[in-house]
C-alpha positions as CSV (number, residue, x, y, z in Angstrom):
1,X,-39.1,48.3,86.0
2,X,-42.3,50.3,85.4
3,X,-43.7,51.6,88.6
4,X,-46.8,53.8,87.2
5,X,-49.9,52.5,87.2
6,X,-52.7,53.8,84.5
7,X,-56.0,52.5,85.4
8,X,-59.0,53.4,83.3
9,X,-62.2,52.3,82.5
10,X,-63.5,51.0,79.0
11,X,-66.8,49.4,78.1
12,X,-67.0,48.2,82.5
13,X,-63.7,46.6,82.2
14,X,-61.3,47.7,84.5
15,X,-57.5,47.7,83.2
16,X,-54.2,49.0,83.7
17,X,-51.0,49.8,81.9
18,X,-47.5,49.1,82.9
19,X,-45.6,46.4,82.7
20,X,-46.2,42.6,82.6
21,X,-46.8,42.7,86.2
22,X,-49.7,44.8,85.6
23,X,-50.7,42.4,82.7
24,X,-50.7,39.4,85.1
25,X,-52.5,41.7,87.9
26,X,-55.5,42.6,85.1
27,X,-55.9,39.2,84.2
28,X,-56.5,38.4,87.9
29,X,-59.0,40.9,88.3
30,X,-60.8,39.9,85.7
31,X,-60.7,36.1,86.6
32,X,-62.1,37.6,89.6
33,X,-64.8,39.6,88.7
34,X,-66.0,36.4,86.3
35,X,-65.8,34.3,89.1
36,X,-68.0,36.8,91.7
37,X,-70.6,37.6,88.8
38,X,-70.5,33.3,88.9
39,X,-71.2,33.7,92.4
40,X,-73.3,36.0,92.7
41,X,-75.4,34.9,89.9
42,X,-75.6,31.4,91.7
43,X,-77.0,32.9,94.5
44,X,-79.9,35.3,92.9
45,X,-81.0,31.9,91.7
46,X,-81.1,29.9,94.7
47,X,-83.0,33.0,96.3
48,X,-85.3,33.0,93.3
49,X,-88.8,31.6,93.8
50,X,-89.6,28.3,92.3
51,X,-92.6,27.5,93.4
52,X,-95.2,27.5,91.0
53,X,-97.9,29.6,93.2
54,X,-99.1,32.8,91.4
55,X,-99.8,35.9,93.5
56,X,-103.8,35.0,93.2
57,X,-103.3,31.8,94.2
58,X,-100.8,32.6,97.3
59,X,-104.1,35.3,98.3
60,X,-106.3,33.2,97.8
61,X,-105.2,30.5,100.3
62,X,-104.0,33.5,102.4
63,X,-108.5,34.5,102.4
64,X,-109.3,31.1,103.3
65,X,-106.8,30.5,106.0
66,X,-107.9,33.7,107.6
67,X,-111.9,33.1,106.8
68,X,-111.2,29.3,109.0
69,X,-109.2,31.3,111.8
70,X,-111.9,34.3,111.9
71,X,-114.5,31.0,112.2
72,X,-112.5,29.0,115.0
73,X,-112.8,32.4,116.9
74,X,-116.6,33.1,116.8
75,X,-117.4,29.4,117.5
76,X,-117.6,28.8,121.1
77,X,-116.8,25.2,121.0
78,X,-113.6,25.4,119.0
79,X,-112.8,29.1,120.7
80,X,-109.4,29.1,122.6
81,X,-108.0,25.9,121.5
82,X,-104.6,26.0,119.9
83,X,-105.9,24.9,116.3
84,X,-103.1,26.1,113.3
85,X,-104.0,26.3,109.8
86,X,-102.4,26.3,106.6
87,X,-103.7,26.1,103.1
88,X,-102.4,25.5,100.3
89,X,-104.5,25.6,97.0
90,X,-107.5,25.4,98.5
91,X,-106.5,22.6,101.0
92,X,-106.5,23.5,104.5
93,X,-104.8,21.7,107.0
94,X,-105.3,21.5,110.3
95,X,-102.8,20.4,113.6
96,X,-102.9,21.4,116.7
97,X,-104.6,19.7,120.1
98,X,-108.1,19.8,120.8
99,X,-109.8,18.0,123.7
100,X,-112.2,15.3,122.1
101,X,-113.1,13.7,119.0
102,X,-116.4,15.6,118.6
103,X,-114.4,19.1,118.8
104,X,-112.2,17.7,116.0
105,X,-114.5,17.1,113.9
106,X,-116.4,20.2,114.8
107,X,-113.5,21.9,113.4
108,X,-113.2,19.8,110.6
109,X,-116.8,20.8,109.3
110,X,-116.2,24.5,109.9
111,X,-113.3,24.5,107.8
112,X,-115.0,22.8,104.9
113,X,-117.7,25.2,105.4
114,X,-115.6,28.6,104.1
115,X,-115.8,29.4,100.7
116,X,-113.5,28.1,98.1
117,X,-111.8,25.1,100.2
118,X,-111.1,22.1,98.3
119,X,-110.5,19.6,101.2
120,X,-109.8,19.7,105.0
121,X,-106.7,17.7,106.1
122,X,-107.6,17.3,109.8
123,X,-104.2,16.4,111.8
124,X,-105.7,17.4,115.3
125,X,-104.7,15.3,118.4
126,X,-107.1,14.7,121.0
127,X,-105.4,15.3,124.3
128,X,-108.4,15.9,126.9
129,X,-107.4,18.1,130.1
C-alpha cells in the first residue's frame, strides 16, 4: 500500500496520485466541489434581483416619496401625524392614522400635488383622539 500523497494543481482541478484510494478520494472531491459550485450558484441567484425596477425608476419613486414626506412636514394640518409612504412607479401609497376624514383627504391632495405622481392610494384610518 502506497502511503504518499502527490497533490498538484492542473487547469483549477485539484488531484492526487497514489493508489486507488486516492482515485476514490479525488473523485469525491470533485463530486464535491460540483456539488458546492451547484450550491453556491443556486444561491447568487436567489439573492439576485428580479424585480424589473431600473435604477431611474427606483430614484425616481425614492424623489417623490421624499417630495410627499418634505410636504406632510411643512403643512401644519397633516404635521406630526404618523402618515407612511411608499411609492412605487409613480404610485404613492399612503397608511398610517390620522384623526378625521378632512385631514385624510388633506393628505391625499398633497400627495397628488408633487411632481411626477401617477396616483395616490390613500389607506389612512381615521382614529380621532
Amino acid at each position: 500500500m502506497n502511503t504518499t500523497w502527490n497533490w498538484y494543481v492542473d487547469s483549477s482541478i485539484v488531484s492526487s496520485s497514489g493508489n486507488l484510494n486516492g482515485e476514490i478520494m479525488n473523485i469525491k472531491f470533485i463530486g464535491t466541489l460540483f456539488f458546492l459550485g451547484a450550491l453556491l450558484g443556486s444561491v447568487r441567484v436567489y439573492a439576485a434581483d428580479t424585480s424589473t425596477d431600473s435604477t431611474g425608476q427606483y430614484l425616481d419613486d425614492a424623489t417623490i416619496t421624499t417630495r410627499v414626506k418634505a410636504a406632510f412636514i411643512e403643512d401644519k394640518r397633516i404635521k406630526g401625524r404618523d402618515i407612511s409612504v411608499r411609492t412605487d412607479h409613480g404610485v404613492v401609497d399612503l397608511t398610517g392614522a390620522v384623526s378625521s376624514k378632512d385631514e385624510s383627504d388633506h393628505a391625499t391632495e398633497l400627495a397628488t400635488k408633487i411632481k411626477s405622481v401617477g396616483a395616490v392610494h390613500n389607506n389612512l384610518t381615521i382614529s380621532p383622539h
